[in-house]
DOMI-258247 format. One record per residue (C-alpha): residue in three letters; chain; x, y, z. Coordinates in steps of 0.25 Angstrom, whole numbers, plus 5000, padded with zeros to 4 digits. Example, Ala and Ser with C-alpha at 12.3 -4.5 7.8 and 13.67 -1.06 7.14 Angstrom:
BEGIN
> torvex/bapa/c1/c2/c3
> ALA/A/5049/4982/5031;
> SER/A/5055/4996/5029;
END
This chain:
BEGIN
> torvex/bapa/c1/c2/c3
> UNK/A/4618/4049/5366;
> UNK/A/4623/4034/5363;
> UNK/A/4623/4024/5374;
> UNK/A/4636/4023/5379;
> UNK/A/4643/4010/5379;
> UNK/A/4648/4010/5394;
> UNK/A/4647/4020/5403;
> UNK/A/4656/4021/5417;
> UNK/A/4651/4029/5429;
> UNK/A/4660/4034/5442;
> UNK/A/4671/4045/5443;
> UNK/A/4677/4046/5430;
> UNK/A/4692/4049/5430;
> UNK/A/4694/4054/5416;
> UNK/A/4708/4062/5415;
> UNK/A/4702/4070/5406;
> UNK/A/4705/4086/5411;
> UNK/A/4692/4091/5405;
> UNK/A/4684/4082/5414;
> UNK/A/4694/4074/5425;
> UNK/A/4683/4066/5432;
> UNK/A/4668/4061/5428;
> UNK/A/4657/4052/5432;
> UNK/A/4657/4045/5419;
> UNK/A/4660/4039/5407;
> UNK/A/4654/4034/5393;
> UNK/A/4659/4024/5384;
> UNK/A/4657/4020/5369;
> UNK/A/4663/4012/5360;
> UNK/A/4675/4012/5369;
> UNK/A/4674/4028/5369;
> UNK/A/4673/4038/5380;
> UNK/A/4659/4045/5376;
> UNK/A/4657/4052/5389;
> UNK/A/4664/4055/5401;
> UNK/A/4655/4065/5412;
> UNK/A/4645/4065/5423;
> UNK/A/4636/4052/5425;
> UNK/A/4623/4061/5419;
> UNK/A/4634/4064/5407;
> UNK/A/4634/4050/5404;
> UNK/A/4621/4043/5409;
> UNK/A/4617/4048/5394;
> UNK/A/4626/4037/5388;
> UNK/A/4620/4025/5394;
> UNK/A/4613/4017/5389;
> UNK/A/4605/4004/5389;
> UNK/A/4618/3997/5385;
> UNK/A/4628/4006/5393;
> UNK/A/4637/3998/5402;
> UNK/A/4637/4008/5414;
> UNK/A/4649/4005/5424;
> UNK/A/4649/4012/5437;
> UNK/A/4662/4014/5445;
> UNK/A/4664/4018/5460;
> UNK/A/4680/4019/5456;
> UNK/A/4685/4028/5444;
> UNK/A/4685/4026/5431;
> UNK/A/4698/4033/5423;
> UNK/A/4705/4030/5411;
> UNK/A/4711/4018/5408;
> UNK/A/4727/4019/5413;
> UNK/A/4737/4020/5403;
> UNK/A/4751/4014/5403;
> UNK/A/4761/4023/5396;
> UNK/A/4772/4011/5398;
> UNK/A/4768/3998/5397;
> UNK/A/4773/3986/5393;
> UNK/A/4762/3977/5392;
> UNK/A/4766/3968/5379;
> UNK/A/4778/3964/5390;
> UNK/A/4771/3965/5400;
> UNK/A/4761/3953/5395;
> UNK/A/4773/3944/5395;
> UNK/A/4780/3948/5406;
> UNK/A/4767/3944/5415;
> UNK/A/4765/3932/5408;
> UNK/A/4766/3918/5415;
> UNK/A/4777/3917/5406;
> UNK/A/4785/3927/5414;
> UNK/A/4786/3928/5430;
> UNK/A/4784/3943/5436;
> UNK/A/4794/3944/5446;
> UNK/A/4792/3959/5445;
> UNK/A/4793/3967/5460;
> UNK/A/4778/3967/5459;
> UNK/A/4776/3954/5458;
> UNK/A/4789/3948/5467;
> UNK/A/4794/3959/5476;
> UNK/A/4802/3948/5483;
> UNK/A/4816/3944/5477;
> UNK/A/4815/3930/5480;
> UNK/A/4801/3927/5475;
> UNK/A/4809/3931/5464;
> UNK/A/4819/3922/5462;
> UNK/A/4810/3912/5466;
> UNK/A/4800/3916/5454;
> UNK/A/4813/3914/5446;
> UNK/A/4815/3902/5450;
> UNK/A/4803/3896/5451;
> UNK/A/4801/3902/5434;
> UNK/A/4813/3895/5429;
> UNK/A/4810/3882/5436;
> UNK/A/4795/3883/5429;
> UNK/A/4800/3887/5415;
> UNK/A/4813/3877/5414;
> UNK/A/4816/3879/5399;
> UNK/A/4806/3888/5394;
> UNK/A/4812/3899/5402;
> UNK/A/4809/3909/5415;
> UNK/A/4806/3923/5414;
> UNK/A/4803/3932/5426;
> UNK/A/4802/3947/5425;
> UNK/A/4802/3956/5436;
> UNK/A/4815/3955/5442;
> UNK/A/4819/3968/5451;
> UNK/A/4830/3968/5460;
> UNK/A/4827/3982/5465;
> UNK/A/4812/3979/5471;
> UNK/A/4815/3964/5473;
> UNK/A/4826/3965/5483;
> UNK/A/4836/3953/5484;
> UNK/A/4836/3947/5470;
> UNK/A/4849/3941/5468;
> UNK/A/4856/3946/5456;
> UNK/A/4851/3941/5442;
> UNK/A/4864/3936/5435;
> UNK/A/4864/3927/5425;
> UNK/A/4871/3914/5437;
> UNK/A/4861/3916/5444;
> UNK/A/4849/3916/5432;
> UNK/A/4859/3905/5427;
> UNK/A/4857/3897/5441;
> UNK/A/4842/3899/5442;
> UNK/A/4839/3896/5428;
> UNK/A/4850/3887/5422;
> UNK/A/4842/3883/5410;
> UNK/A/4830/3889/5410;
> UNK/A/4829/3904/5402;
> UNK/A/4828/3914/5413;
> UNK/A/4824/3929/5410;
> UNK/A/4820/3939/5420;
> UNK/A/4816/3952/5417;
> UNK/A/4820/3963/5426;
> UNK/A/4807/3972/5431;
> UNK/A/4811/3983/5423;
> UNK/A/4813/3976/5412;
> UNK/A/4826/3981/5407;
> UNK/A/4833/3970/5411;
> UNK/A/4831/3953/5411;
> UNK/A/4841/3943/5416;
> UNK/A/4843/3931/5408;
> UNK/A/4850/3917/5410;
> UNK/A/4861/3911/5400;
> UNK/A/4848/3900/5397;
> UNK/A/4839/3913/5393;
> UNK/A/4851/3918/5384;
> UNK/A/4853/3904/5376;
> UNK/A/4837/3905/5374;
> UNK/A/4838/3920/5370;
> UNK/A/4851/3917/5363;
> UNK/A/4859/3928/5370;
> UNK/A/4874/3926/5371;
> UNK/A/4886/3936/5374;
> UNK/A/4884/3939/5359;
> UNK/A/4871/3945/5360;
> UNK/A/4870/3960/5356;
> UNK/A/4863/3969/5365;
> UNK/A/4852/3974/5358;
> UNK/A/4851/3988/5357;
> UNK/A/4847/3996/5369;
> UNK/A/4850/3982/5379;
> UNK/A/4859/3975/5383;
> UNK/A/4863/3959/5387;
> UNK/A/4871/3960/5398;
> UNK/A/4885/3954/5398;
> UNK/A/4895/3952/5408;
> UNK/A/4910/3953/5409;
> UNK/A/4915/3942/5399;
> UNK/A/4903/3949/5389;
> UNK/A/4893/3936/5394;
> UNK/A/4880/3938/5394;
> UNK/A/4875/3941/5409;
> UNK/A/4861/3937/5409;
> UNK/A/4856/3952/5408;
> UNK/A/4849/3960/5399;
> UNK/A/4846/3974/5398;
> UNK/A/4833/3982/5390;
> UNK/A/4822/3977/5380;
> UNK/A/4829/3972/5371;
> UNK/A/4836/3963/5377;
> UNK/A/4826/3961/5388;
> UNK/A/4814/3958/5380;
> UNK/A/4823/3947/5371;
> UNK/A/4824/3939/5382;
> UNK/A/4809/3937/5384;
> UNK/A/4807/3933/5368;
> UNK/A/4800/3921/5365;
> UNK/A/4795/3920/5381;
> UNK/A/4780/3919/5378;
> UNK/A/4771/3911/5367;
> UNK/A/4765/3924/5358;
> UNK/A/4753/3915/5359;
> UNK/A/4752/3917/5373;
> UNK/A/4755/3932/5373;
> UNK/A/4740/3935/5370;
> UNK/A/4736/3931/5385;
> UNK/A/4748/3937/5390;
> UNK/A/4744/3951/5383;
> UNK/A/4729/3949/5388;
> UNK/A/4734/3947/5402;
> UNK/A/4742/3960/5402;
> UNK/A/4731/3967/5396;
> UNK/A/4723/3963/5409;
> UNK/A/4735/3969/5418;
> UNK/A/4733/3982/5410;
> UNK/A/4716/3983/5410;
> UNK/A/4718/3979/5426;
> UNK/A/4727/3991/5428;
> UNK/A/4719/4000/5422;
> UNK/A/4727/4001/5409;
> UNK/A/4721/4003/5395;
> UNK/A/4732/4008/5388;
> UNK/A/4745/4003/5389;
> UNK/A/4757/4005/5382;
> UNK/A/4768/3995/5376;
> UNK/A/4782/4002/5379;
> UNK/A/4790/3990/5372;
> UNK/A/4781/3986/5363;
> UNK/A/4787/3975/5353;
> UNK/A/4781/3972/5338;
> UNK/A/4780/3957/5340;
> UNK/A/4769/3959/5350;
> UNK/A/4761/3967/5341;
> UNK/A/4753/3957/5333;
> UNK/A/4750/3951/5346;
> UNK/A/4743/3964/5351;
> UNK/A/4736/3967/5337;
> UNK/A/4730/3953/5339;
> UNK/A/4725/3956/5353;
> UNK/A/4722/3968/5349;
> UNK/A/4705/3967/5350;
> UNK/A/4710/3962/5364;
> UNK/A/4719/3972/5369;
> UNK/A/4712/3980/5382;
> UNK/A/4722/3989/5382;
> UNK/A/4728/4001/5374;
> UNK/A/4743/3997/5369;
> UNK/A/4752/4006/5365;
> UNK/A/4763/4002/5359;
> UNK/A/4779/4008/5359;
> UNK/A/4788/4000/5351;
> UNK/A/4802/3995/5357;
> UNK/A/4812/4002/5347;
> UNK/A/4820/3992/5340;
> UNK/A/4834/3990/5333;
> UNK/A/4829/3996/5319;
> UNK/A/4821/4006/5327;
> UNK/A/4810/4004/5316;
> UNK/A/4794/4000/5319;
> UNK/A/4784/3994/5310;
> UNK/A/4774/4002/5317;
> UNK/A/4768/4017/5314;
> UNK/A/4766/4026/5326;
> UNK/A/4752/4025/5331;
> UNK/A/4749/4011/5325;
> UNK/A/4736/4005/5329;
> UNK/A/4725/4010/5336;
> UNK/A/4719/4015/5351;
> UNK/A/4720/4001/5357;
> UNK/A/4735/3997/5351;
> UNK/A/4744/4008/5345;
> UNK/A/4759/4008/5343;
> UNK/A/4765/4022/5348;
> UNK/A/4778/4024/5347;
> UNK/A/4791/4017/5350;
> UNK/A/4798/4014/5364;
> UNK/A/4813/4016/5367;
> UNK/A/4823/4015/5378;
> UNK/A/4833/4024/5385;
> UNK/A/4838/4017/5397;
> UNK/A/4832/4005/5405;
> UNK/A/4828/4003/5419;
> UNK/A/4833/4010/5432;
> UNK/A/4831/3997/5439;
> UNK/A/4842/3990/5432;
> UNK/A/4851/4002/5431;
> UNK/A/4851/4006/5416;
> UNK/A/4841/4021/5414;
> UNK/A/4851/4033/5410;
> UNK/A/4853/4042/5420;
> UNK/A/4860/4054/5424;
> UNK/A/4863/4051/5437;
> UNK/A/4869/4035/5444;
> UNK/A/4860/4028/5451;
> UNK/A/4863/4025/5466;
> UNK/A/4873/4016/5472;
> UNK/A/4863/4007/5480;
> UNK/A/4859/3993/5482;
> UNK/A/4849/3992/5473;
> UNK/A/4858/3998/5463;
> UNK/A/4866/3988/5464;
> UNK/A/4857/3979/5463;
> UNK/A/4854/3982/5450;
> UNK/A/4867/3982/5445;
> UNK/A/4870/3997/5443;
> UNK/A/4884/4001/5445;
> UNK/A/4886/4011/5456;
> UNK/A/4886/4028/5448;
> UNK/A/4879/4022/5437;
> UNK/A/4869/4031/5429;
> UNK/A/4864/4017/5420;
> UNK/A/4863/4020/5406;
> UNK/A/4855/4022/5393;
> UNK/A/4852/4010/5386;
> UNK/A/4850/4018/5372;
> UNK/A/4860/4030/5368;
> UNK/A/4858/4042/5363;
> UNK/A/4859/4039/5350;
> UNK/A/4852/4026/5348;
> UNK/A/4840/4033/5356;
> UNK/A/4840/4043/5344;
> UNK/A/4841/4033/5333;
> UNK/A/4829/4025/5340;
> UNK/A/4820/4038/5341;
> UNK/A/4824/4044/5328;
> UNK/A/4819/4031/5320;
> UNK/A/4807/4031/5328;
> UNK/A/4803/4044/5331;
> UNK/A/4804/4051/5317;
> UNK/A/4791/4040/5313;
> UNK/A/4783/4045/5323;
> UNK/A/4786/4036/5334;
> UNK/A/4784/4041/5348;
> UNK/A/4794/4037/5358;
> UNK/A/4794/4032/5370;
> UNK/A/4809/4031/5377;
> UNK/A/4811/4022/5391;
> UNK/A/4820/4031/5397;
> UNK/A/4823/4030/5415;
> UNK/A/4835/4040/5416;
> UNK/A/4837/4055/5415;
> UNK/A/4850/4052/5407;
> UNK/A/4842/4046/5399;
> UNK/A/4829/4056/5398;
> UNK/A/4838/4064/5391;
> UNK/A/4844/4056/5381;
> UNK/A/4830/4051/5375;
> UNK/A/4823/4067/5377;
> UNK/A/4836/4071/5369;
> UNK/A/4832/4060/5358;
> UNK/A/4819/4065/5360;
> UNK/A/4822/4080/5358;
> UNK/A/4832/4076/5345;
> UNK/A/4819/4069/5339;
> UNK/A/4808/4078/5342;
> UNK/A/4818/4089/5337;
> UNK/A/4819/4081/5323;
> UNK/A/4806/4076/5321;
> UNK/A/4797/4085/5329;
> UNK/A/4782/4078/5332;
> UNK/A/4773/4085/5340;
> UNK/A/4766/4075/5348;
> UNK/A/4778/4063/5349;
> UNK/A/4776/4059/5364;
> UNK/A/4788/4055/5365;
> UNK/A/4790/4047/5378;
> UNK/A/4800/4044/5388;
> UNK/A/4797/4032/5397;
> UNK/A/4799/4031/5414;
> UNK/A/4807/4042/5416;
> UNK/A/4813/4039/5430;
> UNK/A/4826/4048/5430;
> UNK/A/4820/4058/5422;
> UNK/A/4822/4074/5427;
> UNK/A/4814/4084/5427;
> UNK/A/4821/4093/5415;
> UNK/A/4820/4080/5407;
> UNK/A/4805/4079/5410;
> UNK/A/4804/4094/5406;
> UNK/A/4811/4091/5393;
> UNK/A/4803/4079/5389;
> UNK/A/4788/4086/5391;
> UNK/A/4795/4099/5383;
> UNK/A/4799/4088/5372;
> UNK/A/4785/4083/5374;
> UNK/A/4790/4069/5379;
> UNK/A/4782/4061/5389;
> UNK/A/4787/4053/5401;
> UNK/A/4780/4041/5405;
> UNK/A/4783/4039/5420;
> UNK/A/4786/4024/5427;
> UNK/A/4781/4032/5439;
> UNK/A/4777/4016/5445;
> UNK/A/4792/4015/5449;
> UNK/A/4791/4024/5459;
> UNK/A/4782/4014/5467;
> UNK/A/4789/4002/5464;
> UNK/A/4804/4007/5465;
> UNK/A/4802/4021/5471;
> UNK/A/4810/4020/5483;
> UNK/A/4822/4012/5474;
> UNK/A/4824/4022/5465;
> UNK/A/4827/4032/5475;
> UNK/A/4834/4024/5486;
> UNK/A/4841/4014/5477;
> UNK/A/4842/4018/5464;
> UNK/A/4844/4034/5460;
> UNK/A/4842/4042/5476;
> UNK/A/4833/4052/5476;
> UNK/A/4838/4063/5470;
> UNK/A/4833/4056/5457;
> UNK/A/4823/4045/5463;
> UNK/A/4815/4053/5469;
> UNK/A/4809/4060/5455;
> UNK/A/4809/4046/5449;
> UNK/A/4798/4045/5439;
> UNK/A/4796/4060/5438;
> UNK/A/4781/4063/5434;
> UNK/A/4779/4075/5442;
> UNK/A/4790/4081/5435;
> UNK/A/4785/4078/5421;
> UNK/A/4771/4081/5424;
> UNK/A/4775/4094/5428;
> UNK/A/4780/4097/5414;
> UNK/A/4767/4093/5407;
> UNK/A/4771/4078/5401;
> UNK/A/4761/4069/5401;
> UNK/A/4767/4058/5410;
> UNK/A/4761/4043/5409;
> UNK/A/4764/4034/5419;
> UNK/A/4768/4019/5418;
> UNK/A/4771/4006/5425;
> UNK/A/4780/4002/5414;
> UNK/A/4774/3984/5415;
> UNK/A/4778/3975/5420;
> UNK/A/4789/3984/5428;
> UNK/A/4776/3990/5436;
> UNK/A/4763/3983/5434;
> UNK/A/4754/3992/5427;
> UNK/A/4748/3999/5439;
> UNK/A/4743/4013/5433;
> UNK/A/4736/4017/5445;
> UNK/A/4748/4015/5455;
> UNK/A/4757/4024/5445;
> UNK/A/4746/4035/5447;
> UNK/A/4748/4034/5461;
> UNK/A/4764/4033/5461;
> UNK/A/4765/4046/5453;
> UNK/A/4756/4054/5464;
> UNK/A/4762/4047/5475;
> UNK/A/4778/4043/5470;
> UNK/A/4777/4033/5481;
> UNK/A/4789/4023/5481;
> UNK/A/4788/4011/5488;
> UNK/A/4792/4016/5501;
> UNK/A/4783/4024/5503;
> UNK/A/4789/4037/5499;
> UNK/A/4787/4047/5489;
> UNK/A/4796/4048/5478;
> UNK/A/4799/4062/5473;
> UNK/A/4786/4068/5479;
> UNK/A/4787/4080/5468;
> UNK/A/4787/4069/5456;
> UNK/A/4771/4065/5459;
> UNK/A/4760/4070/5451;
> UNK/A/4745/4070/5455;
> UNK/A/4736/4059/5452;
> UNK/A/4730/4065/5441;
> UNK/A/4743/4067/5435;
> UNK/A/4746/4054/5436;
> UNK/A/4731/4047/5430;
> UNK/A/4735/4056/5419;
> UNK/A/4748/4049/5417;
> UNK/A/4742/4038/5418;
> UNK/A/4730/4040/5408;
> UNK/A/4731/4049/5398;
> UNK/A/4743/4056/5400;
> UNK/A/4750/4041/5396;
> UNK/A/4740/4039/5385;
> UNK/A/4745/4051/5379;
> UNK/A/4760/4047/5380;
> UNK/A/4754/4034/5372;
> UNK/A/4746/4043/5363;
> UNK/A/4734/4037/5368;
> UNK/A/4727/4050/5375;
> UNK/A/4718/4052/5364;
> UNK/A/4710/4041/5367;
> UNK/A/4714/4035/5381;
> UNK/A/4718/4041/5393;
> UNK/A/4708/4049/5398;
> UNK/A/4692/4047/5398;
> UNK/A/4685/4058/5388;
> UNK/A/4677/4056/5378;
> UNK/A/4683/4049/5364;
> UNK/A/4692/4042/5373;
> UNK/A/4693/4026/5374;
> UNK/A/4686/4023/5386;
> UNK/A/4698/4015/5393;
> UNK/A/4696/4016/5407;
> UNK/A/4699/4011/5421;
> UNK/A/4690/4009/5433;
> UNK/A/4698/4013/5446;
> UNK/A/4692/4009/5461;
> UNK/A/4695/4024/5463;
> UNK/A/4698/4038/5457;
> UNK/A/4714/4038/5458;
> UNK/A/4712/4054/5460;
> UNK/A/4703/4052/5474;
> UNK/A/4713/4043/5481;
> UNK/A/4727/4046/5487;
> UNK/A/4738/4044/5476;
> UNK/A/4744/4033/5484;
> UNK/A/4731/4024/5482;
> UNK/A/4728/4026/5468;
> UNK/A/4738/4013/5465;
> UNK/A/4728/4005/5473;
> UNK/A/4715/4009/5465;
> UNK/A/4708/3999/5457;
> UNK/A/4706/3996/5444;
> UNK/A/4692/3991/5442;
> UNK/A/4690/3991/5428;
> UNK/A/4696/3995/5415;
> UNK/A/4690/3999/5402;
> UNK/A/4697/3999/5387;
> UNK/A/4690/4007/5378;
> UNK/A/4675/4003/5386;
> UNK/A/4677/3988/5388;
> UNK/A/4681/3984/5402;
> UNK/A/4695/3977/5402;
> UNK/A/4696/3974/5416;
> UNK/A/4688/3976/5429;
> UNK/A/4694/3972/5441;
> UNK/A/4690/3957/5447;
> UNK/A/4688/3950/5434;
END
């Protein structure tokens, strides 16, 4: 028997049904060669072994099924202030922020992201007078916390060279008021992103992407996927690539001539391109995902500018969903569709249903992304179709007690974020934190879908959580499935890369409401330890 390379020795979380826990595991050339007892491994150490003990757990690395971390890298760059609910809770450290940003930047330009007026009660109402009087020369952009919407002033539109003539690009808007003026809004990725061009020097994006790797490996996350992904950043990430510490996968935006250069699968087991991403509707925090039912009459409707019996709307039809997916799908591209309401959870499954009819494929993994509003007969028809849901569960704890007081009552609050429901079909869930709208916190997602505690206190649709195991599942290799990844991450067994994470604890032996407060001790791609806590 060859020495091993490294060997780690404690309980052994391996969300492998044929051996759950163990005592240890074995590692060469970035390889799992062993997982068992400690007497089934002491055979592979050898005078060169790095033997690790741990008084924790050690599990494997957390996937993110919906990340953003290309974005992400800018968004938490010096370059732009996080004003996220996370970060200031408080409405007028907001504005000061703002402030205080366009004061620094004079000329260059300010731009904050992070602006929620649902968590971060009292912020006055972001119309363009008032981004006008607070920045009467300087550019001024500020991303909503979803963000499916930014807020510009008349300065940022001269720099961006948007007038009242501007088309809205397909799928998104510029808002407009009366007189067909532009009102300093703008609504969805493309015209959202547009106004973030040219922010950063691509020489300092390196430091930037390094810095958000960090974030990730701290987390616990090895793999992480790119849910809007752009082909300029990829001969940046090729030439990082020998420094990457953690697994991209990569969805491609859909674009205008809904064509790619790319071929399904490109690249390797460190960075792949997978399939392409498209939308539906937007974000139930500014009022736009397509439901069946109107959102409530409340304050905090109001406050988001939702008109009183609205049921928001798509942002895609029918139609041009089917064109996107029929130019795609055909070539072997698997989809991933953003899609909050139930209105519109049919629309996409019946594009879905139409394409897999024409061109049948037998492992597609078509996807559908956050799923707040979806029912239960939707979920049914998704696992029948073979589609998998990637759960936002995190929203529960952030805006829990919003959604069901303030936004949709609790007939459909209350299920929110179904995975119970979908679990009991069979589907593979993942579960997300969607960054930077959640930070990436994989542990407190485990613990939201076994407890669906809202901020309150109180449970949200007690019959919607699944068990821990459940959710580690969704959370490892149940997500590296959705990100065909499962073959080799997600789980510890031999052949496997040996991504790991080191946890202060095994999330299965404490209460569900304390797993979100375990440690992350160290992390491990493929052998080599990324990050361990305290340096």
């Amino acid at each position: 028997m060859p020495a091993a390379d490294l060997v780690i020795r404690g309980t052994v979380l391996t969300v492998d049904d044929n051996q759950p826990t163990a005592e240890a595991v074995a590692v060469s050339d970035g390889r799992i060669v062993a997982v068992g007892s400690r007497s089934d491994i002491d055979g592979w150490v050898g005078p060169d072994t790095e033997t690790v003990d741990v008084d924790g757990c050690v599990m494997p690395g957390f996937v993110e099924a919906h990340g953003h971390p290309l974005m992400e890298a800018i968004v938490l760059s010096e370059r732009m202030v996080d004003i996220r609910p996370v970060t200031l809770p408080n409405a007028d450290d907001v504005v000061a922020a703002i402030w205080a940003e366009v004061a620094k930047c004079g000329t260059e330009g300010a731009y904050l992201n992070g602006w929620d007026p649902l968590l971060q009660a009292g912020l006055p109402e972001p119309t363009l007078a008032w981004l006008d009087d607070v920045a009467p020369d300087t550019p001024l952009v500020i991303v909503h916390n979803s963000g499916h919407k930014a807020y510009f002033n008349t300065a940022a539109a001269r720099r961006f060279g948007l007038t009242r003539d501007t088309p809205d690009p397909k799928g998104a808007r510029y808002g407009r008021d009366e007189h067909g003026d532009l009102d300093g809004t703008a609504e969805e990725t493309a015209a959202v992103f547009s106004l973030l061009a040219g922010v950063i020097d691509p020489a300092d994006y390196p430091a930037m992407l390094h810095a958000e790797l960090q974030r990730l490996n701290a987390a616990g996350l090895t793999t992480c996927s790119e849910m809007a992904f752009d082909p300029v950043f990829r001969p940046v990430i090729e030439a990082l690539r020998g420094e990457l510490s953690v697994r991209l996968r990569l969805y491609e935006i859909s674009n205008a001539e809904m064509s790619t250069d790319a071929i399904p699968g490109d690249g390797d087991d460190l960075l792949r391109q997978v399939g392409i991403k498209i939308w539906v509707d937007g974000s139930p925090w500014i009022g736009n995902i397509d439901l069946s039912f109107p959102y409530l009459d409340t304050d905090a409707t109001r406050t988001i500018g939702v008109a009183p019996g609205s049921c928001g709307h798509a942002n895609y039809t029918r139609e041009q969903l089917t064109e996107i997916v029929h130019a795609y799908f055909p070539k072997g591209w698997p989809m991933a569709c953003h899609v909050h309401g139930d209105a519109g959870v049919d629309t996409i499954l019946d594009v879905y249903e139409e394409a897999l009819r024409r061109w049948p494929r037998d492992d597609h993994r078509l996807r559908l992304e956050h799923v707040g509003a979806i029912r239960d007969d939707q979920v049914q028809r998704a696992y029948d179709l073979g589609v998998v849901c990637s759960v936002f569960v995190d929203q529960i704890h952030y805006w829990g007690d919003i959604i069901v007081d303030g936004l949709f009552g609790a007939e459909h609050g209350s299920r929110w974020m179904p995975c119970g429901s979908a679990v009991a079909t069979g589907m593979r869930i993942s579960l997300h934190n969607d960054p930077p709208v959640t930070p990436e916190e994989p542990l407190r997602n485990i613990s939201v879908a076994a407890t669906r505690t809202a901020p309150s206190g109180r449970v949200i649709g007690p019959e919607q959580r699944i068990s821990v195991e459940q959710a580690i599942r969704a959370q490892t290799v149940d997500a590296a499935y959705q990100l065909f990844a499962d073959d080799v991450v997600g789980s510890l067994e031999v052949g496997k890369y040996a991504d790991m994470v080191v946890l202060s604890a095994d999330p299965r032996s404490v209460a569900p409401e304390d797993i979100a407060d375990l440690e992350v001790h160290a992390t491990y791609l493929a052998g080599r330890q990324v990050y361990r806590k305290g340096v």
